[in-house]
Gaussian input, Z-matrix of N, CA and C with variables (Angstrom, degrees):
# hf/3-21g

backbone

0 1
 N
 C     1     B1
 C     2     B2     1     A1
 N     3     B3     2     A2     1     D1
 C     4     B4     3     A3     2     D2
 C     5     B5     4     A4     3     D3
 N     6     B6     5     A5     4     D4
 C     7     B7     6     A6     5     D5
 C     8     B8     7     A7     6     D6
 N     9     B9     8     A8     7     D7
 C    10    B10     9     A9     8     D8
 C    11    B11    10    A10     9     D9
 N    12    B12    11    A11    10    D10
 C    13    B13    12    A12    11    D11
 C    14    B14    13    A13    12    D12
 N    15    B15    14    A14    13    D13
 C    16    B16    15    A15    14    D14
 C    17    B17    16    A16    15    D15
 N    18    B18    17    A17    16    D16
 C    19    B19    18    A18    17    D17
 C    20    B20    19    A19    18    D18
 N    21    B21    20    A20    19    D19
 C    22    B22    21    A21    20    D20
 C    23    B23    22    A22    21    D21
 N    24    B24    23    A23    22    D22
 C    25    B25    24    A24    23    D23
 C    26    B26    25    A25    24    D24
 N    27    B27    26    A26    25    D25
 C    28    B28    27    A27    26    D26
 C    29    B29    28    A28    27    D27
 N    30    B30    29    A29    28    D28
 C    31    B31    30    A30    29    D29
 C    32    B32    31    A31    30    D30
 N    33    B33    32    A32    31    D31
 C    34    B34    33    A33    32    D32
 C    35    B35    34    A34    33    D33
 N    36    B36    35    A35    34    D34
 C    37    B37    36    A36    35    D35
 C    38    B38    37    A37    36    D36
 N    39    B39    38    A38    37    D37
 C    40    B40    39    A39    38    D38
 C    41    B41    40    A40    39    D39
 N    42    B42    41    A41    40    D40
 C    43    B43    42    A42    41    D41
 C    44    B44    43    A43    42    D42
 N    45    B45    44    A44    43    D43
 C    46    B46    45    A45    44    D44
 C    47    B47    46    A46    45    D45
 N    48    B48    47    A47    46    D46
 C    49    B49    48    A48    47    D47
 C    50    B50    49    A49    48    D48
 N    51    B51    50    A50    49    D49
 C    52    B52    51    A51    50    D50
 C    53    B53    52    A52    51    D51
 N    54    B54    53    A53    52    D52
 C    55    B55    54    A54    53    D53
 C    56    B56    55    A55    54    D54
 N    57    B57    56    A56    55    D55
 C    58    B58    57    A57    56    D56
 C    59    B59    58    A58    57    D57
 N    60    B60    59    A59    58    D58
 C    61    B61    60    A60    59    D59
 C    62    B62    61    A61    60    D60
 N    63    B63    62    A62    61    D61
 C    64    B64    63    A63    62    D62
 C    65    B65    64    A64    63    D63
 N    66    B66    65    A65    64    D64
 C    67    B67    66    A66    65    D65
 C    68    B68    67    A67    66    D66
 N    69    B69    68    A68    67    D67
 C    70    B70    69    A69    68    D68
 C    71    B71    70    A70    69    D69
 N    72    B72    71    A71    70    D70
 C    73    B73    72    A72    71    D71
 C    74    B74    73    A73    72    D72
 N    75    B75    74    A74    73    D73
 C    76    B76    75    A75    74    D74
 C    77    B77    76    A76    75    D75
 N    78    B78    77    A77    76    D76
 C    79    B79    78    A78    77    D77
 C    80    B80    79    A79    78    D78
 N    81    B81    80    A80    79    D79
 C    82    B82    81    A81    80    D80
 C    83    B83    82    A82    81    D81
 N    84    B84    83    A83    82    D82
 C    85    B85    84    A84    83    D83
 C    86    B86    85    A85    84    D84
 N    87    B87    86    A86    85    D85
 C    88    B88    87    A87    86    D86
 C    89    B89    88    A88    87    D87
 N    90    B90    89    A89    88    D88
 C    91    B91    90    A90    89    D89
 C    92    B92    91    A91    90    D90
 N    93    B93    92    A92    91    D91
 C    94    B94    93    A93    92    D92
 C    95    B95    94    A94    93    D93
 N    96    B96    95    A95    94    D94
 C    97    B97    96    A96    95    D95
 C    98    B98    97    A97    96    D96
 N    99    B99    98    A98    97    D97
 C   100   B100    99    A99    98    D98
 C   101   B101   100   A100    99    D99
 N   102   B102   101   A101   100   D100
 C   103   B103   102   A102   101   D101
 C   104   B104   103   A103   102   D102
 N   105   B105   104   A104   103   D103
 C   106   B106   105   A105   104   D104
 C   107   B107   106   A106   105   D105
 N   108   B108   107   A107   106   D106
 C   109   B109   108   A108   107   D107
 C   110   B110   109   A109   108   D108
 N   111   B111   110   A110   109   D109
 C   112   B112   111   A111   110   D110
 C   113   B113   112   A112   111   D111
 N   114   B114   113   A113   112   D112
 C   115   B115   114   A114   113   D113
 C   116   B116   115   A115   114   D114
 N   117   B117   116   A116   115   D115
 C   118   B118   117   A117   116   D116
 C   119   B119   118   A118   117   D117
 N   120   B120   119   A119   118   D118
 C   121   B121   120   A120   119   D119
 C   122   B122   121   A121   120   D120
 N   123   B123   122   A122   121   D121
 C   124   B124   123   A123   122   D122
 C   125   B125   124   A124   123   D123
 N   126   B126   125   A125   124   D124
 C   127   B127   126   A126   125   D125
 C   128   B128   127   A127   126   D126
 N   129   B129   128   A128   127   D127
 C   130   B130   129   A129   128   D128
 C   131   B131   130   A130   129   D129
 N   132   B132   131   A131   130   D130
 C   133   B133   132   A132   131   D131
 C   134   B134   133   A133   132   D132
 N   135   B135   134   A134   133   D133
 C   136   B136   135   A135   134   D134
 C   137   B137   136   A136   135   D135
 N   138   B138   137   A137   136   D136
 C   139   B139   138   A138   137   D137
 C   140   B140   139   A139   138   D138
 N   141   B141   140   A140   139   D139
 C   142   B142   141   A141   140   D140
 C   143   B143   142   A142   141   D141
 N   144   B144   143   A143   142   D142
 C   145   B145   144   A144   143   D143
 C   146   B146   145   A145   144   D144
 N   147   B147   146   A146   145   D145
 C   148   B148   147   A147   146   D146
 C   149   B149   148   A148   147   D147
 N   150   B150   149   A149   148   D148
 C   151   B151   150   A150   149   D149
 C   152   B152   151   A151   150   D150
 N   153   B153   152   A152   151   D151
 C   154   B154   153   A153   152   D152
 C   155   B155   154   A154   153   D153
 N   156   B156   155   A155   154   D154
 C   157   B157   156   A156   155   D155
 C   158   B158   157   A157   156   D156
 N   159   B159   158   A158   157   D157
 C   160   B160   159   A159   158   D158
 C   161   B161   160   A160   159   D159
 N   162   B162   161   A161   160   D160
 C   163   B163   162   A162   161   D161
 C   164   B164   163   A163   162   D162
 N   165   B165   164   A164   163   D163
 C   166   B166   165   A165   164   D164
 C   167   B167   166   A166   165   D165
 N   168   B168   167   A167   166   D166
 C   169   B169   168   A168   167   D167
 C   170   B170   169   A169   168   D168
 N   171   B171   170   A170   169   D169
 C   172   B172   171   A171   170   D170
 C   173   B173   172   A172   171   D171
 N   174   B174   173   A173   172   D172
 C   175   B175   174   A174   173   D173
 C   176   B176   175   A175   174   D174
 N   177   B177   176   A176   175   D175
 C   178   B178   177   A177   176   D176
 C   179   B179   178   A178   177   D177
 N   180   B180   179   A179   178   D178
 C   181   B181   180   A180   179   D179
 C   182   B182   181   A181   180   D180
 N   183   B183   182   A182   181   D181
 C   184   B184   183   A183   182   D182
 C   185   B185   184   A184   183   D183
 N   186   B186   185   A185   184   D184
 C   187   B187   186   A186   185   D185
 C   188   B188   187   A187   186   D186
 N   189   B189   188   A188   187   D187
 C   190   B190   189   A189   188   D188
 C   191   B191   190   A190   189   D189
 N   192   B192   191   A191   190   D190
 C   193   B193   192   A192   191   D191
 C   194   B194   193   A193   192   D192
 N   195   B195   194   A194   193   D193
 C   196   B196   195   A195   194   D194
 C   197   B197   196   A196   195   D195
 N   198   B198   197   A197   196   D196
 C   199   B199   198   A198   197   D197
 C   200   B200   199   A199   198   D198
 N   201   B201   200   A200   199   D199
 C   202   B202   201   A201   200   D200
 C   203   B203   202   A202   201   D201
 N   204   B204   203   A203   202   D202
 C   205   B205   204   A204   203   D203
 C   206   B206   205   A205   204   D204
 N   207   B207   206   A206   205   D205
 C   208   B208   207   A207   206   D206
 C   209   B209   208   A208   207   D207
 N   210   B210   209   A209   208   D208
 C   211   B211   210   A210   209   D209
 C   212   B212   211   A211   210   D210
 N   213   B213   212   A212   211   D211
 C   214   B214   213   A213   212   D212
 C   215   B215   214   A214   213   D213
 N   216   B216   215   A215   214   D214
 C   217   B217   216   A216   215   D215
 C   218   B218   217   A217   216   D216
 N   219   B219   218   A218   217   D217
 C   220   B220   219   A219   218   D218
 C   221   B221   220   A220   219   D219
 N   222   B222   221   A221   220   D220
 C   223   B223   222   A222   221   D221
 C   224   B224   223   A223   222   D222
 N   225   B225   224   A224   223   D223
 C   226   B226   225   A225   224   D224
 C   227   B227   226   A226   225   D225
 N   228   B228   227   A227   226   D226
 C   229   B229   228   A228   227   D227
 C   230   B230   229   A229   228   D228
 N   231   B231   230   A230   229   D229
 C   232   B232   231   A231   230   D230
 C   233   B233   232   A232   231   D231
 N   234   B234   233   A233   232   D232
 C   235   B235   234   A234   233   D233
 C   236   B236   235   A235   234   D234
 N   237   B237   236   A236   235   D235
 C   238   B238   237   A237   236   D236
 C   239   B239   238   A238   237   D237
 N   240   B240   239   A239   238   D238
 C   241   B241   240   A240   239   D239
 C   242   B242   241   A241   240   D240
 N   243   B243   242   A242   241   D241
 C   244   B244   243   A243   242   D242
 C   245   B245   244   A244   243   D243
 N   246   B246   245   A245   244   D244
 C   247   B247   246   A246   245   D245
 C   248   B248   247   A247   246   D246

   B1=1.4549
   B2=1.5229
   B3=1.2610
   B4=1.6706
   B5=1.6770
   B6=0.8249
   B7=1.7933
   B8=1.3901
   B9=1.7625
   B10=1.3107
   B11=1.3529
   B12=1.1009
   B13=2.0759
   B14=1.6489
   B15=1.3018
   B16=1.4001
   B17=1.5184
   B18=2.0659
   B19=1.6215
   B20=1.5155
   B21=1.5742
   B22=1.8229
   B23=1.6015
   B24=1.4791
   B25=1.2775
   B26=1.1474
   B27=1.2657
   B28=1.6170
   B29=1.6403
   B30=1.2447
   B31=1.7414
   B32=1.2533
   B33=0.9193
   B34=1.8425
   B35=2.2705
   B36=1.2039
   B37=1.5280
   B38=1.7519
   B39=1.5379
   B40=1.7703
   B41=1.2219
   B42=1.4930
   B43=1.1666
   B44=1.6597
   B45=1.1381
   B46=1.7614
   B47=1.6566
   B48=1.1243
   B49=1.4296
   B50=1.5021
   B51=1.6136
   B52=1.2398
   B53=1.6286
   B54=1.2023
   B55=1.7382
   B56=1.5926
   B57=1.3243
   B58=1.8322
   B59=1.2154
   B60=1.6561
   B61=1.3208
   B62=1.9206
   B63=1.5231
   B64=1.5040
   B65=1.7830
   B66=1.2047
   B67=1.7016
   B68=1.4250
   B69=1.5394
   B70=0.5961
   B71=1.6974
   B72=1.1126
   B73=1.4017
   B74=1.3654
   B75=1.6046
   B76=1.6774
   B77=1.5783
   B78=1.3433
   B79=1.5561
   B80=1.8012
   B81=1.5503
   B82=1.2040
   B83=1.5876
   B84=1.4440
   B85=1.3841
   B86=1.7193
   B87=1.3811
   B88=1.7148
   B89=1.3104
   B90=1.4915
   B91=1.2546
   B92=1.4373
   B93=1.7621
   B94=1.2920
   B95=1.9321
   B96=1.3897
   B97=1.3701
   B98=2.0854
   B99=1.2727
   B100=1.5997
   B101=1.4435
   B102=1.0236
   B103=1.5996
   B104=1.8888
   B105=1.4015
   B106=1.5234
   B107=1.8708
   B108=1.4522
   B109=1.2763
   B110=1.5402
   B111=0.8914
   B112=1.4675
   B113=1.2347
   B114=1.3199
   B115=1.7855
   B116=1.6544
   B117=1.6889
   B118=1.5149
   B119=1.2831
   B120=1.2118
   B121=1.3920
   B122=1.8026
   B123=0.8313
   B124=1.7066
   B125=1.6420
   B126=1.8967
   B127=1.3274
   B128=1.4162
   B129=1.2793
   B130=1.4677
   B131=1.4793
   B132=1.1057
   B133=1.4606
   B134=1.2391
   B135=1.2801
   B136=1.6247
   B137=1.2644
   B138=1.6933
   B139=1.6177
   B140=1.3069
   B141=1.5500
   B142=1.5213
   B143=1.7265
   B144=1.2655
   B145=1.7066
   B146=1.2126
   B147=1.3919
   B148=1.2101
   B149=1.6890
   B150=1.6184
   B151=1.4779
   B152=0.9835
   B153=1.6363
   B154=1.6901
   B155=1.4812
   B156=1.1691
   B157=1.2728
   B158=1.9130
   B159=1.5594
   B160=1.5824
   B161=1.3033
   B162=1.4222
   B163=1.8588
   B164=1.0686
   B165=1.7460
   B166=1.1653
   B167=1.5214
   B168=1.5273
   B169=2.1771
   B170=1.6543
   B171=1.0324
   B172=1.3020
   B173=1.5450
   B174=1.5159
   B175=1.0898
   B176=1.5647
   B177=1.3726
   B178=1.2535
   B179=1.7743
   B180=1.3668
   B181=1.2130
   B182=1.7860
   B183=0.8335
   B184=1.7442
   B185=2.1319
   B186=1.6555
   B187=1.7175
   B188=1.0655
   B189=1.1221
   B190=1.7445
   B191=1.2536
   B192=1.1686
   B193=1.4262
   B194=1.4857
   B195=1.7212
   B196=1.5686
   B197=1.4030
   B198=1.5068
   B199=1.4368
   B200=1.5895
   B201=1.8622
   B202=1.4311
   B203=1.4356
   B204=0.8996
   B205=1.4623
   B206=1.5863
   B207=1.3116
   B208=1.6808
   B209=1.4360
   B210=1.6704
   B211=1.9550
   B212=1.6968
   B213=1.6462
   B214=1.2442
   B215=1.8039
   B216=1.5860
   B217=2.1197
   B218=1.2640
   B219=1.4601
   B220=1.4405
   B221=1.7484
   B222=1.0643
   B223=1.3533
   B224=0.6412
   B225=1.3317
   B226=1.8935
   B227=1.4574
   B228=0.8028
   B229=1.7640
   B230=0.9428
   B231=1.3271
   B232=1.4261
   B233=2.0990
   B234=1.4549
   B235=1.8929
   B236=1.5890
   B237=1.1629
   B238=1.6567
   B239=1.4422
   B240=2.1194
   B241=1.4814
   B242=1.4818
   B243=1.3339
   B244=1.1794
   B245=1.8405
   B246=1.3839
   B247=1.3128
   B248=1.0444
   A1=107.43
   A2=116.80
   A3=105.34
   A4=107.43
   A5=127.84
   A6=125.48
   A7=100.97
   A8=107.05
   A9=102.56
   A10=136.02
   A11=113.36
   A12=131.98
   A13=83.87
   A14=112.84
   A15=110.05
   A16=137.86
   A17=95.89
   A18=86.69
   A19=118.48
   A20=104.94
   A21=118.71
   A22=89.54
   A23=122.15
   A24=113.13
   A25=129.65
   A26=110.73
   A27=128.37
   A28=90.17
   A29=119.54
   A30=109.07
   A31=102.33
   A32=129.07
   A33=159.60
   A34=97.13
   A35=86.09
   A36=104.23
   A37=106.24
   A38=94.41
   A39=106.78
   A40=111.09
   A41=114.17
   A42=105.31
   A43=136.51
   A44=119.66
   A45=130.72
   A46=91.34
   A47=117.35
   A48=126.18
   A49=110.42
   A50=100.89
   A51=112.44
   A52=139.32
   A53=102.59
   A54=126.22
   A55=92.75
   A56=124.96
   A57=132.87
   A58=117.97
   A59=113.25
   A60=126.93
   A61=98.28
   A62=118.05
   A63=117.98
   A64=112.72
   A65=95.93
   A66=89.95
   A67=104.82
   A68=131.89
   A69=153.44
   A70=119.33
   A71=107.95
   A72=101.49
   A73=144.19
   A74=92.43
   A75=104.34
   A76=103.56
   A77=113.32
   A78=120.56
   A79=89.98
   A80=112.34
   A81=102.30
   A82=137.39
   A83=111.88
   A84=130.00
   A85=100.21
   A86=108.69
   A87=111.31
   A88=104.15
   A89=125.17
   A90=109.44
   A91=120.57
   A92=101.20
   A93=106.02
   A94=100.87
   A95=96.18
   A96=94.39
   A97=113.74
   A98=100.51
   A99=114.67
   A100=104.49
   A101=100.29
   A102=128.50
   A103=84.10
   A104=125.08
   A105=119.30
   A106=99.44
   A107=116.45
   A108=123.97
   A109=92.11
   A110=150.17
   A111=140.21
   A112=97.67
   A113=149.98
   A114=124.12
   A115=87.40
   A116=123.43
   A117=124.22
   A118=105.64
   A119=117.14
   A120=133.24
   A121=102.10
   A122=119.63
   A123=112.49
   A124=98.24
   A125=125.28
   A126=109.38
   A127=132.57
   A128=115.95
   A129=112.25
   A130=128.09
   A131=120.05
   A132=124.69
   A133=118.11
   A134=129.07
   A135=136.34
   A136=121.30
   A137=112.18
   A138=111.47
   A139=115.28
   A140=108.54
   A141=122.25
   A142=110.42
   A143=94.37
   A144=79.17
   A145=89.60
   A146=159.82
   A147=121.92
   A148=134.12
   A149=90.58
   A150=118.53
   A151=123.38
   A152=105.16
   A153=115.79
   A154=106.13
   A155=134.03
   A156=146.60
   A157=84.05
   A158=110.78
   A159=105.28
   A160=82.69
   A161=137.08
   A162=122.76
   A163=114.99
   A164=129.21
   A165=124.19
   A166=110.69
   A167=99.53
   A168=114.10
   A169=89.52
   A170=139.77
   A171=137.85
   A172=92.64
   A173=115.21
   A174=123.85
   A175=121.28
   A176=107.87
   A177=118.94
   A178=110.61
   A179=98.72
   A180=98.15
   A181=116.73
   A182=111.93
   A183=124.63
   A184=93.19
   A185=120.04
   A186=110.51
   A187=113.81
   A188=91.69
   A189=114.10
   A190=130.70
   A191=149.50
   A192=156.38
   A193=126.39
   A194=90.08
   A195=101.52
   A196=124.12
   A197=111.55
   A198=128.40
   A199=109.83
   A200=107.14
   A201=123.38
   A202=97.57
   A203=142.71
   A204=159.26
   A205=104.44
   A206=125.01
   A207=120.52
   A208=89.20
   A209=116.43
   A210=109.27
   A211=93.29
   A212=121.16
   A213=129.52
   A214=114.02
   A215=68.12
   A216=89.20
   A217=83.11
   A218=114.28
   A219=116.30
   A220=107.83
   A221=146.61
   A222=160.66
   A223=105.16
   A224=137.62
   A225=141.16
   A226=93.91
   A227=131.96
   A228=130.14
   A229=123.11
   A230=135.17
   A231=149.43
   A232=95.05
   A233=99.49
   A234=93.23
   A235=94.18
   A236=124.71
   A237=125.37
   A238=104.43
   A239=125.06
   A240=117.17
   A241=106.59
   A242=127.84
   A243=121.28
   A244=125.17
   A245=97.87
   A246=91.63
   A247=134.28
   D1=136.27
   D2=-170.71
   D3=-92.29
   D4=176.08
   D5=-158.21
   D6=-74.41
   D7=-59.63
   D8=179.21
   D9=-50.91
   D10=-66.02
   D11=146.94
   D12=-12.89
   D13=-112.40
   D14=-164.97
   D15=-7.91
   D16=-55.59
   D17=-178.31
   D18=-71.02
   D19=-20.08
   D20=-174.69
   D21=-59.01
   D22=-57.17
   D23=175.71
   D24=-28.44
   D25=-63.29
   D26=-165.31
   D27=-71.56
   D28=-43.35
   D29=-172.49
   D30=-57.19
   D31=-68.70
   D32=-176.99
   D33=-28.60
   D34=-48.62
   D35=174.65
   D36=-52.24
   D37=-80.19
   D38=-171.65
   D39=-51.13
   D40=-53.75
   D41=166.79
   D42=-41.99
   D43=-38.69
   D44=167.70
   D45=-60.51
   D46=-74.03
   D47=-173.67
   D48=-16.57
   D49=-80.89
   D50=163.15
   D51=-20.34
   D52=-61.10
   D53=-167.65
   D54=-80.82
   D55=-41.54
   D56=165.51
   D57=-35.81
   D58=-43.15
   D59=173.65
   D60=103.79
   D61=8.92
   D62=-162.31
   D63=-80.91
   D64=133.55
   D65=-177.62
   D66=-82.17
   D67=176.99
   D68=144.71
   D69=-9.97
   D70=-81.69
   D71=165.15
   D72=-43.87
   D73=3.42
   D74=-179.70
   D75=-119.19
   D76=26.11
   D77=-160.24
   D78=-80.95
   D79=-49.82
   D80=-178.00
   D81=-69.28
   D82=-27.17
   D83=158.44
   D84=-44.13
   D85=-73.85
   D86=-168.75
   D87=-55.35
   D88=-13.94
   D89=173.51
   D90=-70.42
   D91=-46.42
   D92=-169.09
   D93=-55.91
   D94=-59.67
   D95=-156.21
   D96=-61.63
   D97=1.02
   D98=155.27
   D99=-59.46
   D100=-75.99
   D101=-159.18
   D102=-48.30
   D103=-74.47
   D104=-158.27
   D105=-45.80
   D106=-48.99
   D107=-161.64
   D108=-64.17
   D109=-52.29
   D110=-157.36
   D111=-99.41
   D112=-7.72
   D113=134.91
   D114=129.23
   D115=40.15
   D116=178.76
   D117=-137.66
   D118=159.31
   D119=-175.21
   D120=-81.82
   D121=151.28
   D122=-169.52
   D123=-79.92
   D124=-29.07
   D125=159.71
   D126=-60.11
   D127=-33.60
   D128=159.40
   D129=-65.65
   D130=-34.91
   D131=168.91
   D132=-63.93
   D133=-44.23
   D134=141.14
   D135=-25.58
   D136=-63.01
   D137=175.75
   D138=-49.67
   D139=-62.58
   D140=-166.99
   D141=-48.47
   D142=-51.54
   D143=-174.81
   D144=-77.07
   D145=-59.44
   D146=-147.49
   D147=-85.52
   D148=13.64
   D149=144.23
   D150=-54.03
   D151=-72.67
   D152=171.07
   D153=-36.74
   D154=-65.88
   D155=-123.20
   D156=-76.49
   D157=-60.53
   D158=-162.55
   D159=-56.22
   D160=-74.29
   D161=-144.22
   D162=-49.68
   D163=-13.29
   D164=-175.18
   D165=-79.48
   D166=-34.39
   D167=171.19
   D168=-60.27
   D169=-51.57
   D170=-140.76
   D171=-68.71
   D172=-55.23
   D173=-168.58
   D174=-108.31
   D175=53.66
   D176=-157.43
   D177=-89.36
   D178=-1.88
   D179=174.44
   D180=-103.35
   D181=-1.96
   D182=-173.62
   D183=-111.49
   D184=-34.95
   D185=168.23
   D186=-66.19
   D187=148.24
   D188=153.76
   D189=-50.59
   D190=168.04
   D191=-177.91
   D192=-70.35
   D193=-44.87
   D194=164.81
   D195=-84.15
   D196=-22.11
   D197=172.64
   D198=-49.54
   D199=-53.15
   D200=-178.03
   D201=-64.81
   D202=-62.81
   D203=-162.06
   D204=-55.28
   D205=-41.08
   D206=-166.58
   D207=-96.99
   D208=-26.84
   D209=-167.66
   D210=-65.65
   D211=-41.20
   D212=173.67
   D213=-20.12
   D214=-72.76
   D215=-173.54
   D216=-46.69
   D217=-89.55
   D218=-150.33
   D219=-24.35
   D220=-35.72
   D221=-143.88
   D222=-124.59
   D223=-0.12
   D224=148.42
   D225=82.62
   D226=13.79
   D227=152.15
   D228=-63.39
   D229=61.85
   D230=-122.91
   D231=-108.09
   D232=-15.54
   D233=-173.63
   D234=-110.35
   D235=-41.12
   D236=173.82
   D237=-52.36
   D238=-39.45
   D239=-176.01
   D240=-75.85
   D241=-30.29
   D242=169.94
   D243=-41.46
   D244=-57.03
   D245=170.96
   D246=-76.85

């Protein structure tokens, strides 16, 4: 998954999430049913971002803010994505 693609993903995601009105606890449902609509198995969609998610720690000094911030979510670091 290439970095950019990914985080637009993950934005593209929260954002629906968001505007849905879905808490948190429905993060994994919206995942799956992401994952079926765009043509992936919900284990691969799992892997991939949380692929994305470490290279973005890896390279946390060359991301962006929001980049760090969604790799967070993705990684269930739910008080580190806050800030």
């Amino acid at each position: 998954m290439h970095n950019q693609a990914g985080a637009e993903q993950i934005a593209a995601l929260k954002a629906e999430l968001s505007s849905q009105g879905h808490k948190s606890d429905d993060l994994i449902e919206a995942m799956g049913d992401w994952a079926k609509a765009n043509g992936f198995a919900i284990a691969d969609a799992n892997s991939h971002v949380r692929q994305w998610a470490e290279e973005i720690k890896q390279r946390k000094q060359a991301a962006t803010g929001d980049e760090k911030a969604l790799a967070e979510l993705a990684l269930k670091h739910y008080g580190v994505a806050a800030q």
